[in-house]
C-alpha positions as CSV (number, residue, x, y, z in Angstrom):
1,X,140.4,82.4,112.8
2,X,142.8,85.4,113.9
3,X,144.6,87.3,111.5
4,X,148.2,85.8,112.3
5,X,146.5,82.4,111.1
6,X,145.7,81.3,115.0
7,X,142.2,80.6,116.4
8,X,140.2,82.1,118.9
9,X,137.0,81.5,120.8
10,X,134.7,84.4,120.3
11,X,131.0,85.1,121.4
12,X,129.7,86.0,118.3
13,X,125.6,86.8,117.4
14,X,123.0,84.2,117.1
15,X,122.4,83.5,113.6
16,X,119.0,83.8,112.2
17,X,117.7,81.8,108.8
18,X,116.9,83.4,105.9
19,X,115.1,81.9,103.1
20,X,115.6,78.4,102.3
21,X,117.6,78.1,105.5
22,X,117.8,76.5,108.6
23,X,119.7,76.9,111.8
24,X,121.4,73.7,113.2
25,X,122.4,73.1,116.8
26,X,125.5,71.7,116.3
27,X,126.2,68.1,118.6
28,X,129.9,67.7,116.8
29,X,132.6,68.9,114.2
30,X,135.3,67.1,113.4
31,X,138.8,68.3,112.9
32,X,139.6,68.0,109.0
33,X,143.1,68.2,107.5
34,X,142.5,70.6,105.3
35,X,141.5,73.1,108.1
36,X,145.3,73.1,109.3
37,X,146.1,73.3,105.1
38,X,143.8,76.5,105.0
39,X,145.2,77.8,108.3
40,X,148.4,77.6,106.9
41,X,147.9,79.2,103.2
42,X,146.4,82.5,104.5
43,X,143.5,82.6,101.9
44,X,140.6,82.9,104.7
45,X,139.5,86.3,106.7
46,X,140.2,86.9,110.0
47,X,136.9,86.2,112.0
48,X,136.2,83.2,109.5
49,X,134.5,80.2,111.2
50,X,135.8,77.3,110.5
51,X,134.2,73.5,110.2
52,X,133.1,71.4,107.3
53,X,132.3,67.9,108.7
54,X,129.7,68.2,110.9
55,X,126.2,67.5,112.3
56,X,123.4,68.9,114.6
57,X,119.9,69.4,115.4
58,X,117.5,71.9,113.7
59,X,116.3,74.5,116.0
60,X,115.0,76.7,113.7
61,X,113.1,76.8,110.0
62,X,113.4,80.3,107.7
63,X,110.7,81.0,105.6
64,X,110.0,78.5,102.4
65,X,111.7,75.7,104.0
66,X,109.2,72.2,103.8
67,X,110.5,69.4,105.2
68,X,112.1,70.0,108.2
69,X,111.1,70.7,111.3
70,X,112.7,71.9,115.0
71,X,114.0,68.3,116.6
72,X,115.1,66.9,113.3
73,X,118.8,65.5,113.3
74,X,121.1,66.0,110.0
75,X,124.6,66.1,108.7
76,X,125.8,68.7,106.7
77,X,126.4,68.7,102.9
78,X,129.0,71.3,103.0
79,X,128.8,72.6,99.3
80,X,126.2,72.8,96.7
81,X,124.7,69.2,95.9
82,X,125.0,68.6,92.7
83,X,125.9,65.6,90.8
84,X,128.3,67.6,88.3
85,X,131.2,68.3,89.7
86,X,131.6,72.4,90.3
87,X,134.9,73.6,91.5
88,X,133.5,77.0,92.3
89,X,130.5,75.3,94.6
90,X,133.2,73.1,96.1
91,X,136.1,75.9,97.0
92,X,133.2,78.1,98.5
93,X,131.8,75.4,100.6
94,X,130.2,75.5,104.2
95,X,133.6,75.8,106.2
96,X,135.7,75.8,103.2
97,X,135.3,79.6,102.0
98,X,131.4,79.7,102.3
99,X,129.9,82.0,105.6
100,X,129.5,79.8,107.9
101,X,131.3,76.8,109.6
102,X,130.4,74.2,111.7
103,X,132.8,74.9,114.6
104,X,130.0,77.0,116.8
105,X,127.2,76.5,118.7
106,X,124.7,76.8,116.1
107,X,125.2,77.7,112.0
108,X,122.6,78.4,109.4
109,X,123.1,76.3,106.1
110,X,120.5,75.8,103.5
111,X,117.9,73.2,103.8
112,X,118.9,71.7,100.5
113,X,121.5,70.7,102.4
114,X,120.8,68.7,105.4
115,X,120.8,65.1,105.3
116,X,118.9,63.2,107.7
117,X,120.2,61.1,110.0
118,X,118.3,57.5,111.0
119,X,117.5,56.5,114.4
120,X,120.3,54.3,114.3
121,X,123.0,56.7,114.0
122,X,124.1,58.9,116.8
123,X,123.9,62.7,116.2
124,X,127.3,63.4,117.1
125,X,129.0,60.7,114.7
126,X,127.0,62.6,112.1
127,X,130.1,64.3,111.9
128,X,131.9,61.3,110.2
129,X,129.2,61.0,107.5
130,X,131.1,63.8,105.3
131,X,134.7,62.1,105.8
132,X,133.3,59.1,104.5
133,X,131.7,60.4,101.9
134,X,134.8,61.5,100.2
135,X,136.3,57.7,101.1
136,X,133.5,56.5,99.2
137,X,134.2,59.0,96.3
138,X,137.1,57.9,96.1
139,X,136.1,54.5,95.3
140,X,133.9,55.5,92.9
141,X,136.3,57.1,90.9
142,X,138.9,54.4,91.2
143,X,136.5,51.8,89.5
144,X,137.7,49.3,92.4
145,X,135.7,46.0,92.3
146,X,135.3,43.1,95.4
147,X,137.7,40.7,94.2
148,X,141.0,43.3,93.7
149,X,143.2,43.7,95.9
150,X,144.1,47.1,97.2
151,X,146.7,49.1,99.4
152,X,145.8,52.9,100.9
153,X,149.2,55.0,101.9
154,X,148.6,56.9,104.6
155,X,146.7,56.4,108.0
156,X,145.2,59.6,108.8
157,X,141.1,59.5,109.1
158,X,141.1,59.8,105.2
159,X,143.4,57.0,105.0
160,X,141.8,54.9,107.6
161,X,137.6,55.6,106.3
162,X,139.3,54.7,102.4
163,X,140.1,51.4,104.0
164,X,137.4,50.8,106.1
165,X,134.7,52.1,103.2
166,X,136.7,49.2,100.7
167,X,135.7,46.5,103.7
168,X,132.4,47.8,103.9
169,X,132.0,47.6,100.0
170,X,133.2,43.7,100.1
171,X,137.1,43.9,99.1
172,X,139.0,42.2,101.8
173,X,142.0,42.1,100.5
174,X,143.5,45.8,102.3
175,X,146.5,46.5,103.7
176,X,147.8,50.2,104.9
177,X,151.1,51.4,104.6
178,X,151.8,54.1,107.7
179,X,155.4,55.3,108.5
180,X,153.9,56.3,111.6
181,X,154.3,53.6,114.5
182,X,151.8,55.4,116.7
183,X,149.3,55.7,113.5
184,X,149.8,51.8,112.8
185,X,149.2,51.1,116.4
186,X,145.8,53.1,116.6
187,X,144.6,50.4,113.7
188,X,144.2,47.6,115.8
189,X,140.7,49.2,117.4
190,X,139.6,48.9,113.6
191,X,141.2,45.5,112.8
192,X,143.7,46.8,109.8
193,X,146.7,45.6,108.6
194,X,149.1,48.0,108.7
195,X,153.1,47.9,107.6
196,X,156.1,50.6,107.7
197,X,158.1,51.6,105.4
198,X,160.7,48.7,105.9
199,X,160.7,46.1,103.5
200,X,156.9,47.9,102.4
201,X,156.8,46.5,99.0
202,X,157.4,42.5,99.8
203,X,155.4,42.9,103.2
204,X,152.1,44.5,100.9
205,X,152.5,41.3,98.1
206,X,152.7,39.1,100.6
207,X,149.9,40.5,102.7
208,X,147.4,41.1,99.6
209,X,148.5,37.4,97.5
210,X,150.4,40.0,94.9
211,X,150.8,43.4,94.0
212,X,147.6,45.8,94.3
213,X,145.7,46.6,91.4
214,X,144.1,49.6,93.3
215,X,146.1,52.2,95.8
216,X,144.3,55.2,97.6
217,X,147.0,57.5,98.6
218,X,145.9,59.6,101.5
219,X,148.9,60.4,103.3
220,X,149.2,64.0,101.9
221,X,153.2,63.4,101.8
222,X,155.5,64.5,98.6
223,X,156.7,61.1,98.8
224,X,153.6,59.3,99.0
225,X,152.6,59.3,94.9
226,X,155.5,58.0,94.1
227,X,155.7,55.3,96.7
228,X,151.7,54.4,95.5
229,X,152.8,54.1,92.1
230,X,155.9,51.6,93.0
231,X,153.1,49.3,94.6
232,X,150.6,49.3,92.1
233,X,150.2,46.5,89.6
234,X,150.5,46.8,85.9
235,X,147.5,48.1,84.4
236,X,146.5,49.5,87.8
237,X,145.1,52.7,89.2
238,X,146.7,55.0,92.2
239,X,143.6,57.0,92.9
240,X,144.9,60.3,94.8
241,X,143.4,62.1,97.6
242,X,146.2,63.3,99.6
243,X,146.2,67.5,99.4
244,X,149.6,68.7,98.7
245,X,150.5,72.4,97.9
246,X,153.9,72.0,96.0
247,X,154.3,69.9,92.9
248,X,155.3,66.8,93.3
249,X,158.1,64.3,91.3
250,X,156.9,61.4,89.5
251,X,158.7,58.6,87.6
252,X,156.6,59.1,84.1
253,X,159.2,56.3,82.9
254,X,157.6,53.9,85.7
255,X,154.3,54.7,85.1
256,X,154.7,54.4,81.1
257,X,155.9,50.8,81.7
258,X,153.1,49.7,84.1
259,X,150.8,51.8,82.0
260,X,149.2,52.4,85.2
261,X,146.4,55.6,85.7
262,X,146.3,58.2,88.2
263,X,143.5,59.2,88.8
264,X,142.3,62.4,91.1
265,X,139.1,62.1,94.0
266,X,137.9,65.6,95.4
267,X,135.3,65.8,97.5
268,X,132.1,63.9,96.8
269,X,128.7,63.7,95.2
270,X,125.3,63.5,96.5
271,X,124.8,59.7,96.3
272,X,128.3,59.6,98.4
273,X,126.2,61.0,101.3
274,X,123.5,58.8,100.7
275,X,125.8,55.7,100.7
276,X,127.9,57.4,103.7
277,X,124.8,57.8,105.9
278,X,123.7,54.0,105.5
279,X,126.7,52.6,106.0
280,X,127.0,54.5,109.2
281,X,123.7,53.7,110.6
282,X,123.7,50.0,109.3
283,X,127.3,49.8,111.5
284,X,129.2,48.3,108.5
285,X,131.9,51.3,109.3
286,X,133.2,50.4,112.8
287,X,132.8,54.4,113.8
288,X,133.4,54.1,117.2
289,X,137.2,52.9,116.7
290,X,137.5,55.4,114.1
291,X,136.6,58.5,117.1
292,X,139.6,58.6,119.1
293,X,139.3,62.0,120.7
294,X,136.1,64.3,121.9
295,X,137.0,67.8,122.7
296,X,135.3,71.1,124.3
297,X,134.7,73.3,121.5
298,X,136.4,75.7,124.2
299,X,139.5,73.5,123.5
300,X,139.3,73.9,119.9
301,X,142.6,76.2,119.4
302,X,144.8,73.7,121.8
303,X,143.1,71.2,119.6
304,X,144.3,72.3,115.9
305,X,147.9,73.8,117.6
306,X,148.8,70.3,118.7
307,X,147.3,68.4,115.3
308,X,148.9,70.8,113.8
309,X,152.3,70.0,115.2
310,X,152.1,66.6,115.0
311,X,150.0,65.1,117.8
312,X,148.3,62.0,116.3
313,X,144.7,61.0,117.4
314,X,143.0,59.1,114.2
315,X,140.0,61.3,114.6
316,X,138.9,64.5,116.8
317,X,135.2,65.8,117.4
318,X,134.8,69.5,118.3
319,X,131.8,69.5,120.9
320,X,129.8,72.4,121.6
């Protein structure tokens, strides 16, 4: 990242493991939203290297590491595993704030912080495995069971792996609500219901049998909130993921008489990896309708300028 907030392609040295560390050839990155958020807020250095969702191949061990050898695949656990949540490991992540990002050739990351990827999964959609980590988070901290019936807002990749990780975890009653016509088009390659804004609130009863008692909003929007709350059932929960800067208005009068919860998901935990990576390799997430776009990482400014200003693809992968 340039100084203005722009991106560049640079030639920079090879990086070279210290202790406890290994360098990963990276096979993918994806393009997160909260890359464009951080471009935008001016909080990173110029010459940072961006890229949090990513995997690779080890090419190299530093000194202590056991475990891992040169040829072994992984994704990337961006920040410190722990299963306490830390906001100071999870600001200063890999990509995030930390020194290194996934969107190079090759990036040195801890070893306590590769997680292997099965024969089954491809190295490149390794890259999806943090994504839907934080979809599965999400879940987690939603208490969602099987038999409710649950609505996401929003149909960007957060959106979209919230939805797809509720099908994988049994609930099948989903439905997305996506202003976006383009966005609600792109669903059909991963066999999701998806409705406007128009007449929203009968289309979602009558798609899910009655109002939600569950919805994930992931749409990032001021609006969005309060449009979750409106949907939810009394005595449900609107589990927020979307990132928004600015505060945002909220009927307290609605949610008093539903005596609904909000609840907040950031990021993930260790078992979300763990849970991410199987579902992945077992197929239960249909990844390859998720991956709309593969890019050069050559391309990689073109790439974030046109997300940035609106281009849609559900999901982009960075290739080196």
């Amino acid at each position: 990242m340039l100084r203005d907030g722009s991106y560049a392609v640079e030639d920079l040295p090879e990086p070279v493991p210290a202790e406890g560390e290994v360098r990963l050839r990276v096979a993918a990155c994806g393009v997160c939203g909260s890359d464009l958020h951080l471009r935008g807020m001016g909080i990173l250095p110029p010459g940072y290297v961006m890229g949090h969702e990513f995997a690779g191949v080890v090419d190299a061990v530093g000194p202590g590491v056991t475990g891992w050898t040169e040829g072994d695949r992984a994704a990337v656990y961006p920040f410190v595993p722990s299963d306490a949540h830390d906001m100071t490991a999870s600001v200063t992540g890999i990509g995030c704030g930390g020194p290194y990002g996934g969107l190079a050739e090759a990036c040195v990351v801890g070893a306590d912080r590769l997680w292997r990827l099965p024969p089954s999964l491809d190295t490149q959609l390794g890259a999806i495995v943090e994504p839907l980590a934080v979809a599965l988070h999400a879940l987690d901290v939603s208490g969602v069971r099987p038999d409710d019936a649950c609505a996401v807002v929003g149909a960007g990749p957060i959106g979209v792996l919230t939805a797809l990780a509720l099908r994988a975890r049994g609930v099948t009653r989903v439905a997305v609500v996506e202003p976006n016509a383009a966005r609600r088009d792109r669903l059909d390659a991963v066999a999701l219901p998806a409705f406007g804004l128009d007449g929203v609130h009968e289309a979602v009863m009558a798609a899910l049998g009655g109002p939600p008692r569950v919805v994930f909003e992931c749409a990032g929007h001021p609006s969005a909130p309060g449009l979750a709350l409106e949907l939810v059932a009394p005595s449900g929960v609107v589990a927020l993921l979307g990132v928004l800067n600015e505060p945002v208005p909220i009927s307290q009068l609605l949610l008093m008489i539903k005596e609904a919860q909000l609840r907040a998901s950031f990021c993930y935990r260790p078992a979300s990896f763990d849970e991410a990576v199987g579902l992945l390799a077992d197929g239960a997430v249909p990844v390859h309708g998720l991956v709309t776009a593969r890019r050069s990482l050559e391309e990689a400014p073109a790439v974030m300028d046109a997300l940035a200003a609106g281009t849609y693809e559900l999901k982009v992968l960075l290739l080196p």
